[in-house]
N, C-alpha and C positions, 0 to 999 in steps of 0.2 A: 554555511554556518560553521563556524570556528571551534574548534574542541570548550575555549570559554563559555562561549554564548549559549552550546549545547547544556554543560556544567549548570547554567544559571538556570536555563528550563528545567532542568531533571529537578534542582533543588527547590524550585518552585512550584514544580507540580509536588512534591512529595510537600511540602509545607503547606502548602494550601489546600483547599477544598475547593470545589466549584463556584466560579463567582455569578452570579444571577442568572442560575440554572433555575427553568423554570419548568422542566418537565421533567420524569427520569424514565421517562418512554416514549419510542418512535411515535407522531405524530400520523406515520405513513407506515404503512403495513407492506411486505415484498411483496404479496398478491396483487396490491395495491396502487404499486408503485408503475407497472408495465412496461417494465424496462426489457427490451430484446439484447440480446445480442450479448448475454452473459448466462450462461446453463445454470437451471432453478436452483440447483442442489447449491451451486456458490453463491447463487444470489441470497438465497433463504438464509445460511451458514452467516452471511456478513450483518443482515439485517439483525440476525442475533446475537452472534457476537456485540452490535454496536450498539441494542437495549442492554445485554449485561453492563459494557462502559458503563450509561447512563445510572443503570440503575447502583450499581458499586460506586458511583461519584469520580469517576475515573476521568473525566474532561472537566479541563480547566482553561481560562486564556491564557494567552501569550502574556506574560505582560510588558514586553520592551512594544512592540506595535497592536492595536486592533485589531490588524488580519489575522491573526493566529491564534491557533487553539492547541492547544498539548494532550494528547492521548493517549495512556497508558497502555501499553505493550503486552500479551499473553507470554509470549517466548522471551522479552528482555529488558532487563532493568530501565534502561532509556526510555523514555516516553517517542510518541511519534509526534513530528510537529507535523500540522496541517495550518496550511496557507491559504485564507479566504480571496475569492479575486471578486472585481467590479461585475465580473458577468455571471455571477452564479455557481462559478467554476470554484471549486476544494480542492486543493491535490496532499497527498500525502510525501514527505519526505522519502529520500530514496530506498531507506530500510525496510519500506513496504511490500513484499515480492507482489502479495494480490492487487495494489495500486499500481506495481510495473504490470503488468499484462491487461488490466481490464480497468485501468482509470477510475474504479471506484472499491473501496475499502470498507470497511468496516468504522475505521479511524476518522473518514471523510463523512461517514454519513452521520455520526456521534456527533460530528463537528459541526454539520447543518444544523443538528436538531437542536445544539448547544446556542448557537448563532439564528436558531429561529429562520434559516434556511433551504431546509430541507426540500420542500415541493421547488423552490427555486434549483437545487442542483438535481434534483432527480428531472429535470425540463431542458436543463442543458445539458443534461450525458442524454436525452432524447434527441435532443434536438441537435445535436453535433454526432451522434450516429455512433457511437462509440462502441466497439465491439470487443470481444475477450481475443486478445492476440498469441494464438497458440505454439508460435514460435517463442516468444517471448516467456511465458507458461513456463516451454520447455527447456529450455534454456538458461531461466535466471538463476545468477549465481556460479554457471562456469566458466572455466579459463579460454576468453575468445581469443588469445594470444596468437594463437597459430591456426584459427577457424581459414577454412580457404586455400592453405599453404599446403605446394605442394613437398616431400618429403627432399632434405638435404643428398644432392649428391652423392655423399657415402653412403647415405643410406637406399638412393637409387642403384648405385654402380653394385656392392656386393653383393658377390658370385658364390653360390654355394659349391663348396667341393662333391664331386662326385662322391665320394668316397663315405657323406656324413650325411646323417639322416638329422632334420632338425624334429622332425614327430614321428611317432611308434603307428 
């Protein structure tokens, strides 16, 4: 998505309200849902976070395509777009750190419910086995630039002088 296109979303979410929101609460409870492979404490955290969305009126469509929903952000003025697909699948845009490691959000589950969804993607993050990836967890957001790489020459070759202490 293009700095425009983004532009249009943000100004769209903020001019409008929800368009034929017909709930303003999960349909599916996190006890409910029995989703393995993500730890309670985040799973509980997202389902809540994603009734306050609802209930604040904070999802909206897309409106350049049908697949898309706009969901407003705790930490940042831009909304998150979330991408409906044929199989049930929601995925959250890449500013999402909790959608990078464990495929499911807060954003995406506002977006089912919004999209009347919901039991259909909590069936396919089952059913495709999808797990919290703690590499990824730990990881997002640093400089992989030089992950792997071993240290430059100079800084393999230099020789400490006898004479110089580098620590007390």
């Amino acid at each position: 998505m293009n700095p425009t296109e983004r532009r249009a979303y943000t100004n769209k979410a903020k001019e409008s309200g929800p368009v034929l929101q017909t709930s303003s609460t999960l349909s599916i409870s996190y006890e409910q849902s029995s989703i393995s492979g993500i730890p309670e404490s985040i799973l509980s955290n997202q389902f809540a976070k994603a009734q306050r969305l609802l209930q604040m009126k904070r999802v909206t469509d897309g409106f350049q395509h049908d697949n898309t929903v706009l969901g407003a952000s705790e930490t940042s003025p831009k909304p998150h777009v979330v991408t409906k697909y044929k199989n049930s699948k929601f995925s959250c845009d890449a500013m999402c750190p909790t959608y990078h490691h464990s495929s499911l959000c807060a954003h995406t589950l506002a977006a089912a419910e919004h999209k009347g969804k919901l039991h259909g993607l909590l069936q396919w993050h089952k059913k495709n086995a999808m797990q919290t990836n703690v590499t990824k967890m730990s990881t997002y957001g640093l400089d992989v630039g030089n992950a792997g790489k071993k240290a430059s020459p100079k800084e393999e070759g230099k020789k400490v002088k006898e004479g110089r202490k580098l620590c007390n």
